[in-house]
TIKOLSE-872633 format. One record per residue: x, y, z of N, C-alpha, C in turn; chain; residue in one letter. Coordinates in pm, 1 decimal. Atoms other than C-alpha are relative to their C-alpha. Layout:
<recs>
REC        n_u        n_v        n_w       ca_u       ca_v       ca_w        c_u        c_v        c_w   chain   resn
REC          X          Y          Z          X          Y          Z          X          Y          Z       A      A
...
</recs>
This chain:
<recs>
REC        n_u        n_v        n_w       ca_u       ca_v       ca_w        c_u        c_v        c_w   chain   resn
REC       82.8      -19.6      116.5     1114.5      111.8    -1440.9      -27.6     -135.7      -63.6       A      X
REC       54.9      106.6       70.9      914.7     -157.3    -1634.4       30.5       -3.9     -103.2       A      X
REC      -10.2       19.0       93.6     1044.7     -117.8    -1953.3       40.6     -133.8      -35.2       A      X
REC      -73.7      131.3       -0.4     1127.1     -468.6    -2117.5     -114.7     -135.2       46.5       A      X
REC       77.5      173.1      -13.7      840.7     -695.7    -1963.8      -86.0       39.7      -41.9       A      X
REC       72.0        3.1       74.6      586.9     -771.1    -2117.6     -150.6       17.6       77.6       A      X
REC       90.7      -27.9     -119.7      226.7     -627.7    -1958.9      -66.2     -140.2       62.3       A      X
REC       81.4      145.4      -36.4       84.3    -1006.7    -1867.4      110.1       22.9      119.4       A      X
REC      -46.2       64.9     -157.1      412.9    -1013.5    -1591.4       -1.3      133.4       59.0       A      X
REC       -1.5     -134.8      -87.1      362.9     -622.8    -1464.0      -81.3      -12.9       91.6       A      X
REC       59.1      -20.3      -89.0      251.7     -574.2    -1142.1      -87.0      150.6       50.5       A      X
REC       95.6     -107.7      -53.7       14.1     -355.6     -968.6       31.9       50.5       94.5       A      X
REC      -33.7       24.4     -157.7      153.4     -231.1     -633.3      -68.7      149.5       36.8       A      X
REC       87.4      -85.9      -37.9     -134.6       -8.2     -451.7       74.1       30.4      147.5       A      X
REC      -32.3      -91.4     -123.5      -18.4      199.3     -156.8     -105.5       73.9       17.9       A      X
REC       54.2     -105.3        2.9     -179.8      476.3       37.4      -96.3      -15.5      100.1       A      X
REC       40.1      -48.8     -137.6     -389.2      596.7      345.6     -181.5       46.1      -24.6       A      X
REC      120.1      -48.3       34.6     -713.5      695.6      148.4     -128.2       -7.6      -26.2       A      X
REC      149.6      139.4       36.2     -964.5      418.8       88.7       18.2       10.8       99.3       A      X
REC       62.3       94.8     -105.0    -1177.8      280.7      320.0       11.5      -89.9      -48.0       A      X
REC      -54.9      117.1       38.6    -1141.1      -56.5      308.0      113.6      -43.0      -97.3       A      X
REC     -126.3       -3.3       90.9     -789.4      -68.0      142.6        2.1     -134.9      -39.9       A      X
REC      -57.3      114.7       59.6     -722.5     -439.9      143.1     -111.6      -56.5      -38.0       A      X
REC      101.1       34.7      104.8    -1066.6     -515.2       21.3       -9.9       24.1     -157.2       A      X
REC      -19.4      -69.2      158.9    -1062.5     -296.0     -277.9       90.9       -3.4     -100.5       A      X
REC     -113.6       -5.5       98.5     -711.7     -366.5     -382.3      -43.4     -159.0       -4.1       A      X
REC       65.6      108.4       61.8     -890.7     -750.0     -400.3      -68.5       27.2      -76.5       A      X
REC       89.2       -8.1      103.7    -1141.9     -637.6     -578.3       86.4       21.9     -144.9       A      X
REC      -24.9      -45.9      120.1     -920.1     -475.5     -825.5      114.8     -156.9      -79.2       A      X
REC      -86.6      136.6       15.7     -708.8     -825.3     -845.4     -105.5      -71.0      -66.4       A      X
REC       78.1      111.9       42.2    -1029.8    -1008.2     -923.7       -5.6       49.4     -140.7       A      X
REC       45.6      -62.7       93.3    -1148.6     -723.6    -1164.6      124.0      -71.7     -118.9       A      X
REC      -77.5       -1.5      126.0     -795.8     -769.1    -1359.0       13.7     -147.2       -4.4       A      X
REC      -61.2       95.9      -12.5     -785.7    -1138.3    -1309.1      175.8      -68.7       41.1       A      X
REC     -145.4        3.6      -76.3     -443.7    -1151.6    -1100.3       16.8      -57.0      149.9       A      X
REC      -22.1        8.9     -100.7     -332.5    -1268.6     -789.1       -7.3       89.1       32.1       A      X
REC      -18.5      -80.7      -51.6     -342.9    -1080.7     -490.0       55.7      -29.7      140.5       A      X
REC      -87.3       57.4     -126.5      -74.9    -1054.4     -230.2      -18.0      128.0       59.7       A      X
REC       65.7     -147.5     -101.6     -154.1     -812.9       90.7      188.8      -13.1       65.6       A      X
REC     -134.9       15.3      -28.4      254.1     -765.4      177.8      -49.5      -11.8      158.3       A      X
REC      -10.0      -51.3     -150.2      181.6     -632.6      594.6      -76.0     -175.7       17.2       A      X
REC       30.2      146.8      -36.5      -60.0    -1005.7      594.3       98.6      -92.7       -8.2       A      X
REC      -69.1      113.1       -6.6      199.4    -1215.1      513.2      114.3       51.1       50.7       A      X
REC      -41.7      -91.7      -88.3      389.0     -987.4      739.3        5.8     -104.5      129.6       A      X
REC       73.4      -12.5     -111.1      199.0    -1044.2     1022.5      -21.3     -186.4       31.4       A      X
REC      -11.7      157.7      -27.2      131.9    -1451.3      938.5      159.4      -34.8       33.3       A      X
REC     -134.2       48.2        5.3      516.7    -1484.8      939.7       24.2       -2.4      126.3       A      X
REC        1.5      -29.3     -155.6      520.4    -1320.6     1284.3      -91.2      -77.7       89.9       A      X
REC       73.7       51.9     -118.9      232.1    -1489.3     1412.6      -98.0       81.2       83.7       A      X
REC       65.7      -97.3      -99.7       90.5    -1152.3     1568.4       11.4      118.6     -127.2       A      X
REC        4.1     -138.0       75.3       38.2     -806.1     1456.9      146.2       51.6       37.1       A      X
REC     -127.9      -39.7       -7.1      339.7     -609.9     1343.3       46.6      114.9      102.6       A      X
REC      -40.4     -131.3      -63.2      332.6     -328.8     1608.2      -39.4     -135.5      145.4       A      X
REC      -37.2       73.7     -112.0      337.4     -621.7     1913.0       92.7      -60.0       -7.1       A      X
REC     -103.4       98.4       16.1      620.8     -798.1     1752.4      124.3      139.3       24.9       A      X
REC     -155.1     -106.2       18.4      838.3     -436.5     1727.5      -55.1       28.7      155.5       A      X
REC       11.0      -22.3     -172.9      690.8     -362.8     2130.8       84.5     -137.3       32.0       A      X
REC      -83.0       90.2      -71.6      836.5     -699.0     2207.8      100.5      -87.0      -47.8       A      X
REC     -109.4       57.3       70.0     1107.2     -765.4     1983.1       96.6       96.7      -47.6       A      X
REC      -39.3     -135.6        9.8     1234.3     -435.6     1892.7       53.1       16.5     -163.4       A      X
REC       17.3       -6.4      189.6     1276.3     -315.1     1508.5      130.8      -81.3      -75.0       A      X
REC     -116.6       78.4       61.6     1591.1     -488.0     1424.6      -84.5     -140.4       -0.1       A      X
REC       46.6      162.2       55.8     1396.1     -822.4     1448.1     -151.7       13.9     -132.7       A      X
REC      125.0      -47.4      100.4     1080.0     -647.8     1252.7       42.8        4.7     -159.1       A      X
REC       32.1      -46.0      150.9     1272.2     -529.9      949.7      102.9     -121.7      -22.8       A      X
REC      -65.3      159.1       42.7     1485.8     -919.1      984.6     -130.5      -59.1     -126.5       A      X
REC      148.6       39.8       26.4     1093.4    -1021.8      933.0      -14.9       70.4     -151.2       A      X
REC       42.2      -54.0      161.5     1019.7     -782.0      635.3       69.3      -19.7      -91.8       A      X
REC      -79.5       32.6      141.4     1326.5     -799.2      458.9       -1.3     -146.7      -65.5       A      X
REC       30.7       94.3       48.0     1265.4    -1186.8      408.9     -146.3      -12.5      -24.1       A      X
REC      108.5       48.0       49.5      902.5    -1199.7      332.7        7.0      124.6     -148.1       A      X
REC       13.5     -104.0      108.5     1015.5     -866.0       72.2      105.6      -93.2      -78.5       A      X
REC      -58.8      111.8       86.0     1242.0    -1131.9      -70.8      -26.1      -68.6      -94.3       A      X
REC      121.9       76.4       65.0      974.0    -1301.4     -187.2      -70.9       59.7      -92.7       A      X
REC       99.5      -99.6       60.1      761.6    -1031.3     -251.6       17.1        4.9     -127.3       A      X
REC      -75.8      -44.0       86.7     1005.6     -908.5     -481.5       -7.8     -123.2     -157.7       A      X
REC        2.3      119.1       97.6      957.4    -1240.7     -727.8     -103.6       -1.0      -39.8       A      X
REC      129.5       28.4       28.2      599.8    -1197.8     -785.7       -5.4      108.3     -134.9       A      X
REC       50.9     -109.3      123.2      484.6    -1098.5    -1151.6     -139.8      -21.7      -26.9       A      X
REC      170.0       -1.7       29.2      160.4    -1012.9    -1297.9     -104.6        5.9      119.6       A      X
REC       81.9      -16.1      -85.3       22.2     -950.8     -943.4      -66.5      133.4       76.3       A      X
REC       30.1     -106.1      -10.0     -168.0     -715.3     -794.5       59.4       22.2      190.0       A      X
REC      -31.9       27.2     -118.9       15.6     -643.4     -434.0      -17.4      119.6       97.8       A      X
REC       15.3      -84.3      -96.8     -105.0     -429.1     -153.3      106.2       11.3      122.7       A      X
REC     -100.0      -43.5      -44.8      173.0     -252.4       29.3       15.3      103.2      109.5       A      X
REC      -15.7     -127.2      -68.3      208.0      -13.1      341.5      151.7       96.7      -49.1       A      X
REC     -102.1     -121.3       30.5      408.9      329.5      222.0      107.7      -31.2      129.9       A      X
REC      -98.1       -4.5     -126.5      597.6      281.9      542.9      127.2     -125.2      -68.6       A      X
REC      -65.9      151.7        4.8      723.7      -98.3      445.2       52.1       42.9     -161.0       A      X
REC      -25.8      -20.3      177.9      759.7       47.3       34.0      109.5      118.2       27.1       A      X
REC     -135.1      -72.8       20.6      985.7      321.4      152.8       80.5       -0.7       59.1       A      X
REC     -142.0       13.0      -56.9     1231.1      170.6      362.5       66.2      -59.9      -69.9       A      X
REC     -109.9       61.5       63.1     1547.2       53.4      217.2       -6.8        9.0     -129.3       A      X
REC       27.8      -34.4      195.5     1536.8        3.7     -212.9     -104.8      -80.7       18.3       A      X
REC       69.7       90.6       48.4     1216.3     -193.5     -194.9      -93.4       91.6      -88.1       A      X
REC       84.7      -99.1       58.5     1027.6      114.8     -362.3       74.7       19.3     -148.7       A      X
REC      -37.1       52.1       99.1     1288.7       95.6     -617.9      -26.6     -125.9      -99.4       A      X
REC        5.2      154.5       97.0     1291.6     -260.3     -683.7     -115.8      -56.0      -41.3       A      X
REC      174.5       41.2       13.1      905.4     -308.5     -661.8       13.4       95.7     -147.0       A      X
REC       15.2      -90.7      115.4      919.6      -25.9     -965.8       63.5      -82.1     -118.2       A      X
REC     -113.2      103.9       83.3     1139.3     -261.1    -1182.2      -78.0     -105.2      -52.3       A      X
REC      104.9       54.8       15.1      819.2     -482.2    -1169.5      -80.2       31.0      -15.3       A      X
REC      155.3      -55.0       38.9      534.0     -282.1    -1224.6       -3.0      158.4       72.8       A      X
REC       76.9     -175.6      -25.9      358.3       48.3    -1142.5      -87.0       49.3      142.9       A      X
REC      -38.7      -29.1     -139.6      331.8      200.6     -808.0     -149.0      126.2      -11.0       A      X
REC      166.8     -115.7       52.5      -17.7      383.3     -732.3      -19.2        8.2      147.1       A      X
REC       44.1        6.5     -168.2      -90.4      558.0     -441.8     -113.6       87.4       47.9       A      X
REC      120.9      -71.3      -12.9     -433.6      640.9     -309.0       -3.9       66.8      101.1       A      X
REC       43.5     -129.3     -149.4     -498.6      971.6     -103.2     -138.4       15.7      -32.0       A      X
REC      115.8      -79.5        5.6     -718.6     1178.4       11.2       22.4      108.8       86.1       A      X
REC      -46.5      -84.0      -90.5     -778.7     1470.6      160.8       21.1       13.3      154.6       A      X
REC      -19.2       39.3     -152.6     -647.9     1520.3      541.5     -118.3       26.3       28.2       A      X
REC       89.6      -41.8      -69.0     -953.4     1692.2      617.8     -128.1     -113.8       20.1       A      X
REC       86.1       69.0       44.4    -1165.3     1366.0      485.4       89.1     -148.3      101.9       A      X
REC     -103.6       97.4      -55.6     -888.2     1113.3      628.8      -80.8       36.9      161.4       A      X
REC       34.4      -68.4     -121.1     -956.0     1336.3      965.6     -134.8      -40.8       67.9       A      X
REC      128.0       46.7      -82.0    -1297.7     1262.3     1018.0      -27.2     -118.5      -14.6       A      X
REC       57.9      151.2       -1.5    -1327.3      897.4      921.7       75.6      -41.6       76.4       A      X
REC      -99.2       23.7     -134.4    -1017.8      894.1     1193.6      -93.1       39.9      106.7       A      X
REC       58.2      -54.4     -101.3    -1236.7     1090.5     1426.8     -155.1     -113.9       -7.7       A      X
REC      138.3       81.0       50.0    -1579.8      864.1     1291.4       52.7      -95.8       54.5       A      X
REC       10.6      128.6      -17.9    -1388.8      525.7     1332.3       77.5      -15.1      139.9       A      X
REC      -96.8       12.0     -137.9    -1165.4      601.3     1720.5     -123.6       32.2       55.9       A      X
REC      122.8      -55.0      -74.9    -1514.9      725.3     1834.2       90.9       90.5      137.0       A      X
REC      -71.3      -83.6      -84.6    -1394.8      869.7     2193.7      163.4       23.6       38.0       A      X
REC     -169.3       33.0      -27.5    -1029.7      719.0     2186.1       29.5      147.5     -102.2       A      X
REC      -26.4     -147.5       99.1    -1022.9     1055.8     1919.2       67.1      113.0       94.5       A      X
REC      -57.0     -140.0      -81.6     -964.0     1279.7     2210.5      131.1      -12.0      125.8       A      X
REC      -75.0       81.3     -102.5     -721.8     1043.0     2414.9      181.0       49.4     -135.5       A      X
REC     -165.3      -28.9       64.9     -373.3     1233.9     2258.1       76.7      -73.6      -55.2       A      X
REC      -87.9       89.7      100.2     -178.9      945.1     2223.4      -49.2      -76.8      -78.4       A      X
REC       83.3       52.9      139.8     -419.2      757.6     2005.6       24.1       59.7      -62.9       A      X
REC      -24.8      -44.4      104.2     -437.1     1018.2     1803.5      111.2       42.5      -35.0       A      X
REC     -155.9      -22.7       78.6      -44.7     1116.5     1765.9      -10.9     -138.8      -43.6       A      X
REC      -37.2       89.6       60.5      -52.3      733.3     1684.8      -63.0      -20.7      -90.9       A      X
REC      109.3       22.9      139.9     -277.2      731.5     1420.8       79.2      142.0      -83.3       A      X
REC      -67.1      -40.9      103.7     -136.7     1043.9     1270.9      154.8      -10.5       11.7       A      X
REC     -153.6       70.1       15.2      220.7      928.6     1282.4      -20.7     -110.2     -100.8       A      X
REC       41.0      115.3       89.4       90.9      639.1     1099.5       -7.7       41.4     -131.4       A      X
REC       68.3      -59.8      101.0      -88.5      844.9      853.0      169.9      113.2      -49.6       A      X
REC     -141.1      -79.4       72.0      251.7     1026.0      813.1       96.2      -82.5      -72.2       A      X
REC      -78.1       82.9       73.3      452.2      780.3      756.7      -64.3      -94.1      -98.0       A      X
REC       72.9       20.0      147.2      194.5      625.1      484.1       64.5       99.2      -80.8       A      X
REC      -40.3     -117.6      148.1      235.6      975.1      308.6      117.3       -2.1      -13.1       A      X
REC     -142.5      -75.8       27.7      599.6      988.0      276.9       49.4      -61.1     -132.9       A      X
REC      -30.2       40.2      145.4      588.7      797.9       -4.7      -33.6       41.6     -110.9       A      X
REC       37.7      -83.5       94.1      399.7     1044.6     -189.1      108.7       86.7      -79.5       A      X
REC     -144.9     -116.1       60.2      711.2     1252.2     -226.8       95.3      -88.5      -37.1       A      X
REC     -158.6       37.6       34.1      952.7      992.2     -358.6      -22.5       -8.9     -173.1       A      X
REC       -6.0        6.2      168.6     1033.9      938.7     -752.8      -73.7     -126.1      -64.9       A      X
REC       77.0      192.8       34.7      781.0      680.2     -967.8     -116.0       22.0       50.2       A      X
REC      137.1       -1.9      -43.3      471.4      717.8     -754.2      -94.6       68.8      -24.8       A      X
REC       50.3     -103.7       85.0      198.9      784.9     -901.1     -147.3       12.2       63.3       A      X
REC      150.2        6.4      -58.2     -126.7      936.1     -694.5     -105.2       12.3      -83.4       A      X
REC      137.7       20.7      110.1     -462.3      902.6     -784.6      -71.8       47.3      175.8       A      X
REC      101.6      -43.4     -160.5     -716.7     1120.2     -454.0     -113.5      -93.5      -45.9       A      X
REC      122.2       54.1       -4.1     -984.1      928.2     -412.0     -107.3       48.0      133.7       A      X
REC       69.4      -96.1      -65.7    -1157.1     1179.7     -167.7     -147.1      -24.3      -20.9       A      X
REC      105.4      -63.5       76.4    -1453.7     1231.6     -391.3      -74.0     -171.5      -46.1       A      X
REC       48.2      135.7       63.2    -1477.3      863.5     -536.6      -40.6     -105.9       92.5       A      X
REC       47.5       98.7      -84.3    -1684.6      560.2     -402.1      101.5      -94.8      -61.7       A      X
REC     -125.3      123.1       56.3    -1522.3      201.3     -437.4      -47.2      -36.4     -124.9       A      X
REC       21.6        8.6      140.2    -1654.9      149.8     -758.0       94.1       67.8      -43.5       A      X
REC      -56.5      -65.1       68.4    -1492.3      470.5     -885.5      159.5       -0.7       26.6       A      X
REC     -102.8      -21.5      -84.1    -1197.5      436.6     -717.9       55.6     -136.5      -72.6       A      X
REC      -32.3      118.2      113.4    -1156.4       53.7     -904.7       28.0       48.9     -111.5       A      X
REC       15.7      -21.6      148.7    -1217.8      157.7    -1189.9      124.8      154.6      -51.1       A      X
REC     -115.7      -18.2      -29.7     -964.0      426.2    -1159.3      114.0      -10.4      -47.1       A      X
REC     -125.0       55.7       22.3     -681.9      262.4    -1069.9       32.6      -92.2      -94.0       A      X
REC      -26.3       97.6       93.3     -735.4        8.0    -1340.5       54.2       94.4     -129.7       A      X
REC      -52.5      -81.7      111.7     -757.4      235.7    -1600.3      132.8       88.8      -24.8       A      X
REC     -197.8      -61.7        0.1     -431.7      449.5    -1476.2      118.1     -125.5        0.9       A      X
REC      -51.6      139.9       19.1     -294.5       88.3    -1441.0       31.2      -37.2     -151.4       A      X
REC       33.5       -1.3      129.5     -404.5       22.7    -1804.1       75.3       67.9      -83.3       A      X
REC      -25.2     -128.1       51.8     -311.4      345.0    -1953.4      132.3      -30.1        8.5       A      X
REC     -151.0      -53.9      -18.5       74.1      388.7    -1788.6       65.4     -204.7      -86.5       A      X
REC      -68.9       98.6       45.8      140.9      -20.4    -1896.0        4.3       43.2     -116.5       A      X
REC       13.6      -22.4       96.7       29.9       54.4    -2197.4      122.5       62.8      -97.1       A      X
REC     -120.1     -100.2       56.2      274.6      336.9    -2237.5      104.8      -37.4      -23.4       A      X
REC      -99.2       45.3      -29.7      516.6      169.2    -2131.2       70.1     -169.1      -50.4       A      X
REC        7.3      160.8       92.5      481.4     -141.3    -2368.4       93.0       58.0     -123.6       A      X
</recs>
C-alpha cells in the first residue's frame, strides 16, 4: 500500500493482456503524466541480450528468474514512474506486493472473445497450428492470473480506443492517488 508517499514519488504499474499496442500506450500515458517510463520484460530482454522465451529454451528457468530477480531489484527503486509489467513477471515471488508499496497496480482486460479474434486476426494461419495457439493462450493465462490477486485494480478496455483507454487509466490513476493522499 502507498500510504505515506507523497503522489509526485507514486508509481503507475500497468499490467494486462488487453490493449493493442500495450507498450506504446503505457508510453503514451508516461508522456501524458510527464514521468518516466520503464518497460520491465525490455530491460529484461536487453540484460539477456535475446528474447526471454530463447534464454529459458536455452538456459532453463532457474537462470531466467536469476535474470529477473536482479533487473526487479532495480525495478523496485523507481519512484514517480510509470512502469509496464508482464502479470506473469508481477506475480511471481512478492514483486506484486512490493511494486504495491510504490504505487498503484492497473490491469487492462478485455474480453476473451475480443482478445480471441485479434489472436486469430494477428497468427493469421499459425491460428489453426495447436501449439501456437496453446502457446498464446497459456500466455494469455498466465497474464490473467494476476487479475485474481489482492490490490489489482482492472479497468476492460474491450470497448475503448487508445485515446479512451489513456485517459482512463490516468484518471483511475488520479482518482485512487488522490485517495490515498
Amino acid at each position: 500500500m502507498v500510504i505515506g508517499l507523497p503522489a509526485s514519488y507514486r508509481n503507475l504499474i500497468v499490467t494486462g493482456y488487453g490493449a493493442s499496442n500495450h507498450p506504446r500506450l503505457v508510453s503514451q500515458m508516461a508522456s501524458s503524466l510527464k514521468r518516466p517510463f520503464v518497460d520491465v520484460e525490455a530491460l529484461i530482454e536487453q540484460r539477456l541480450g535475446e528474447s526471454m522465451e530463447e534464454t529459458r529454451q536455452m538456459y532453463g528457468e532457474r537462470h531466467m528468474k536469476a535474470n529477473i530477480a536482479e533487473v526487479m531489484s532495480n525495478v523496485l527503486l523507481y519512484r514517480g514512474t510509470v512502469i509496464r509489467i508482464h502479470g506473469s513477471t508481477l506475480s511471481s515471488g512478492d514483486y506484486l506486493a512490493r511494486m504495491q508499496e510504490t504505487g498503484i497496480v492497473v490491469c487492462l482486460v478485455a474480453r476473451l472473445d475480443a482478445i480471441l479474434q485479434k489472436m486469430h486476426l494477428s497468427f493469421g494461419a499459425r491460428y489453426h497450428d495447436p501449439r501456437e495457439r496453446a502457446m498464446a493462450l497459456g500466455e494469455l493465462e498466465r497474464e490473467w492470473a494476476v487479475r485474481k490477486l489482492p490490490g489489482v485494480m482492472e479497468l476492460d478496455v474491450t470497448e475503448r480506443d487508445e485515446a479512451g483507454t489513456l485517459q482512463d487509466v490516468i484518471s483511475l490513476w488520479q482518482t485512487v492517488a488522490l485517495e490515498r493522499s
